[in-house]
C-alpha positions in Angstrom: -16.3 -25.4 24.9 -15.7 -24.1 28.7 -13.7 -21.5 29.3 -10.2 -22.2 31.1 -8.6 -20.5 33.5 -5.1 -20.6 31.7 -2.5 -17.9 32.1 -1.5 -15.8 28.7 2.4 -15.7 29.8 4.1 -18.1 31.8 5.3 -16.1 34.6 8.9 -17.5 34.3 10.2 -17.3 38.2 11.6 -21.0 38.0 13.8 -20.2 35.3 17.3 -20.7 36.4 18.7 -18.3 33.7 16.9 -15.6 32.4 15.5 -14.3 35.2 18.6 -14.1 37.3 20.5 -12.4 34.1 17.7 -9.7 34.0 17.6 -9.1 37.8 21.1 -8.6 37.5 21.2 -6.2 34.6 18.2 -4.3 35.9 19.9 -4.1 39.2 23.1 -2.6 38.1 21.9 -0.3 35.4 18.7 1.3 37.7 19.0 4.5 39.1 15.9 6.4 40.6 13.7 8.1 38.4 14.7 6.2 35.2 11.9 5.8 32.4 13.9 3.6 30.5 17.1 1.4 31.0 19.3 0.6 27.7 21.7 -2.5 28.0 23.7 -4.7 25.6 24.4 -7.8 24.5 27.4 -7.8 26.4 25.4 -6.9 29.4 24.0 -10.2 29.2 27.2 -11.8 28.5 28.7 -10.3 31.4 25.6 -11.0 33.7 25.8 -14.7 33.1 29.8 -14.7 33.5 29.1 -13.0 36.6 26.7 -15.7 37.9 28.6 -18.5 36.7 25.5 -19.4 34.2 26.4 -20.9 31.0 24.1 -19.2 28.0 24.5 -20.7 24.1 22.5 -18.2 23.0 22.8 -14.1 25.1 19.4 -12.9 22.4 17.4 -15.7 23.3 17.6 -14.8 26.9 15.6 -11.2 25.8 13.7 -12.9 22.8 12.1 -15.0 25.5 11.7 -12.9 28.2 9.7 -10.0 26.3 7.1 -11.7 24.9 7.0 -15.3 26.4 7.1 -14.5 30.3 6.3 -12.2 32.8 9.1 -10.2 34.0 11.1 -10.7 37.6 8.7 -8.7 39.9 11.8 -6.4 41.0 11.4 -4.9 37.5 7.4 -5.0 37.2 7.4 -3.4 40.9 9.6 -0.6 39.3 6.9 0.4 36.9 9.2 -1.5 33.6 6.6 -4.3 32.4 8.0 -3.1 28.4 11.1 -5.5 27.6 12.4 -4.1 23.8 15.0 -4.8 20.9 16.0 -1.0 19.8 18.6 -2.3 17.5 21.2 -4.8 16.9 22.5 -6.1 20.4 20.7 -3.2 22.2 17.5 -3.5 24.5 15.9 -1.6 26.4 13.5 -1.6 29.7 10.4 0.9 29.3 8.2 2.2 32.2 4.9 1.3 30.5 1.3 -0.8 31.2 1.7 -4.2 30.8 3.1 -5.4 27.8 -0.1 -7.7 27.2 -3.4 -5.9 25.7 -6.1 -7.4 27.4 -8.9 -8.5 25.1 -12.2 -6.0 25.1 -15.2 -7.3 26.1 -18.0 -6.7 24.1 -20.8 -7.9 22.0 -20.2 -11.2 19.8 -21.3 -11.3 16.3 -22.1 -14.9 15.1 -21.1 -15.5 11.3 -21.1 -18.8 9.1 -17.8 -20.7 8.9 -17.3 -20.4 4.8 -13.7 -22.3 5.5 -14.1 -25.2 2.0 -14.5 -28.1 3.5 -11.5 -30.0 2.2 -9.6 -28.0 4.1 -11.6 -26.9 7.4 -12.4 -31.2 8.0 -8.5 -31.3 8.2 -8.4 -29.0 10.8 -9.7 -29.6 14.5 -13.2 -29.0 14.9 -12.7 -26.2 17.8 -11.0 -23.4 16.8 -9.5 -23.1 20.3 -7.2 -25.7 19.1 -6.0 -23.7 16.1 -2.1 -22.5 15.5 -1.4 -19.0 14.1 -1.7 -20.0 10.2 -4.6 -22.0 10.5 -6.4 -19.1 12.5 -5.6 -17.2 9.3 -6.9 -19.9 7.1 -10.0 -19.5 8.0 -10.1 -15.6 8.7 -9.9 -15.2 5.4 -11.8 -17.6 3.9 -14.5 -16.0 6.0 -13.6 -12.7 5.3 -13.5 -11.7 8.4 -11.0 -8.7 8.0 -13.2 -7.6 5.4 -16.2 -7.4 7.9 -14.0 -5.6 10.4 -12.2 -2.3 8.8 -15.2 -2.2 6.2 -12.8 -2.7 3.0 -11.9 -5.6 0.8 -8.4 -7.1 2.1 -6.0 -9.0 0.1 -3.0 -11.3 1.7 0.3 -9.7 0.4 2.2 -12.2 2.1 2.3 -14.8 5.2 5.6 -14.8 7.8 7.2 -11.9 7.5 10.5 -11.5 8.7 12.7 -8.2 7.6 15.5 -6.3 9.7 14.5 -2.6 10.5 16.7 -0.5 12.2 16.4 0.5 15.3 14.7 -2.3 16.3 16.4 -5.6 14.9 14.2 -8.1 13.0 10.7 -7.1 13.0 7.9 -10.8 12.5 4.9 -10.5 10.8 2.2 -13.3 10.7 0.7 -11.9 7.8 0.9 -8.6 5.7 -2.4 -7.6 3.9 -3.3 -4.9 1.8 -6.5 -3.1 1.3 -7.8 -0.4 -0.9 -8.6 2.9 0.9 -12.3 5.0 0.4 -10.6 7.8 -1.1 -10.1 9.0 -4.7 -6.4 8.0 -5.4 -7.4 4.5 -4.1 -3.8 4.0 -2.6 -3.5 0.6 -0.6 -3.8 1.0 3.1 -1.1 -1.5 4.5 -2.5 -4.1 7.1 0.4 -5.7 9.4 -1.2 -8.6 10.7 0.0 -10.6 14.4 -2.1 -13.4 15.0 -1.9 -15.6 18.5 -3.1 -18.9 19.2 -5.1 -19.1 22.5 -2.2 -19.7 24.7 -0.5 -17.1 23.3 -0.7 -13.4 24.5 -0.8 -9.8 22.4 1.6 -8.5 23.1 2.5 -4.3 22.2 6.2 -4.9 21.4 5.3 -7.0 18.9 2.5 -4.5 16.8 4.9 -1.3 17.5 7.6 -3.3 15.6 4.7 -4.6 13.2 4.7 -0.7 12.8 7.8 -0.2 12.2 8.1 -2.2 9.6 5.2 -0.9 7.5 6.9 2.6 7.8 10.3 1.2 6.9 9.4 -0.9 3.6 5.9 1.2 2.6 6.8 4.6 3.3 3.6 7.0 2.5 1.6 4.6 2.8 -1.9 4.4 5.5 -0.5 1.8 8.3 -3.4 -0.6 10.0 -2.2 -2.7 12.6 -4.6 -5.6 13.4 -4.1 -8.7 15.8 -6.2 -11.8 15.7 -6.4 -13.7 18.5 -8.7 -17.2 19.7 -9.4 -17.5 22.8 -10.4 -20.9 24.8 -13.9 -20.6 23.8 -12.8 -20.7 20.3 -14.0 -17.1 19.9 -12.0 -14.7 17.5 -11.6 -11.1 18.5 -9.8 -8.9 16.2 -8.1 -5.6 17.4 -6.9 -2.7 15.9 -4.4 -0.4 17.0 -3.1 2.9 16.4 -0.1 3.1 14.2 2.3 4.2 16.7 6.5 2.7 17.1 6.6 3.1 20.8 5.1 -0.1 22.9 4.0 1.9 25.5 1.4 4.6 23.6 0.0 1.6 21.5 -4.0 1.9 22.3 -6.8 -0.3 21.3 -9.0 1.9 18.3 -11.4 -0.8 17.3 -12.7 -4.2 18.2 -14.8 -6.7 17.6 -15.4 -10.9 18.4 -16.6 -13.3 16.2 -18.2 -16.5 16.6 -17.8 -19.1 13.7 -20.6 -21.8 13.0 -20.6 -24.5 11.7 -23.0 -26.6 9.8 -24.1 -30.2 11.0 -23.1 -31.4 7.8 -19.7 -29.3 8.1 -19.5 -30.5 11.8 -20.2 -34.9 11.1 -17.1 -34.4 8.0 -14.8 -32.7 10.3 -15.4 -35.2 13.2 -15.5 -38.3 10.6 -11.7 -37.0 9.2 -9.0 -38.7 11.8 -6.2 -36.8 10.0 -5.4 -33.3 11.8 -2.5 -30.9 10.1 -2.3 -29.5 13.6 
């Protein structure tokens, strides 16, 4: 499949209220100097009343803004590309890289697509095409994550949503478990974000992964990993250091993965109209 030129975030200019909100907050609350900027939700209540813009919903305004789109280039210009949730109705603007962790580039290692077929012919034949879940599907029928940290993984659970404070409700696409090389063979915790290829990584989201694993499994070895697909329907799995703040997150480990598939696997999936996705 060609690669496309597609943007990660959409850079979110044209919208007619969540940028202006933002300018506005960042504008009032910025003062030279400034690493971070804390507001409220009654910042962005009062923004909006300000500008006579209506808003149902004041946290979707930030939910969409940190992850989903680029940030008004006022703010980026300042050095603040981190958008964050540091507890209930509180947010925060960080001085930071950009909140997207570019993908390594690097050597791709080819491996057999071991997905059963009853369920890979009722997905679509390019991976590219693949959601979240179904990216995880067949991760882990390949073992994949095993290949990567060296261990045997188990899936504790799938779409994890918990409150931690401090930070709100942390999201997990899947939390897996694996047993560390050391004599008291404790289980190394493995918070797992995966993104679809439209979708960016984004370090808010694996520092709160973080978070999480220290809240609920205290003790406990912490892993973050993100799986990603790219446009060329190649997987590249990251690992990151187990840190809570966005901004120090570094990539420790990565590696892309190219899954095959077998003419006979390829003529079922292409002969099967039905698509769960």
């Amino acid at each position: 499949m060609p690669s496309l030129d597609r943007p990660l975030q959409t850079h979110g200019l044209t919208s007619a209220v969540y940028v202006p909100i933002l300018r506005r907050i960042f504008t009032k609350k910025y003062t030279s100097g400034a690493t971070f900027l804390d507001f409220t939700l009654d910042d962005v209540r009062q923004a909006a009343l300000d500008l006579g813009i209506t808003v149902r919903n004041p946290a979707d305004v930030i939910y969409r803004m940190r992850s989903r789109t680029v940030l008004p280039e006022e703010i980026l210009n300042a050095g603040f590309y981190i958008l964050r949730q540091v507890g209930r109705g509180r947010y925060r603007f960080e001085v930071g890289e950009s909140t997207i962790i570019p993908l390594p580039q690097g050597a791709v290692t080819e491996a057999l697509d071991l997905t059963p077929l009853p369920v890979r012919r009722l997905l679509p034949e390019a991976i590219a095409e693949f959601d979240e879940q179904a990216l995880l599907t067949v991760v882990n029928y390949c073992s994949l994550l095993d290949h990567f940290t060296g261990l045997r993984t188990y899936r504790l659970r799938s779409h994890v949503r918990k409150s931690v404070i401090g930070i709100g409700q942390a999201e997990l696409d899947e939390l897996d478990v694996a047993v560390a090389l050391r004599d008291d063979e404790e289980p190394v915790i493995l918070p797992v974000e995966a993104k679809a290829a439209p979708d960016a990584i984004n370090r808010v989201q694996i520092s709160a992964m973080v978070a999480f694993s220290r809240v609920y499994f205290p003790g406990h070895e912490v892993r973050p990993i993100a799986i990603k697909v790219d446009y060329d329907s190649l997987v590249h799995i990251l690992e990151f250091n187990p840190t809570e703040e966005p901004a120090q997150l570094v990539v420790q480990n990565a590696a892309t993965y190219q899954l095959k598939l077998s003419e006979q696997q390829r003529r079922f999936v292409r002969r099967t109209e039905t698509r769960l996705i």
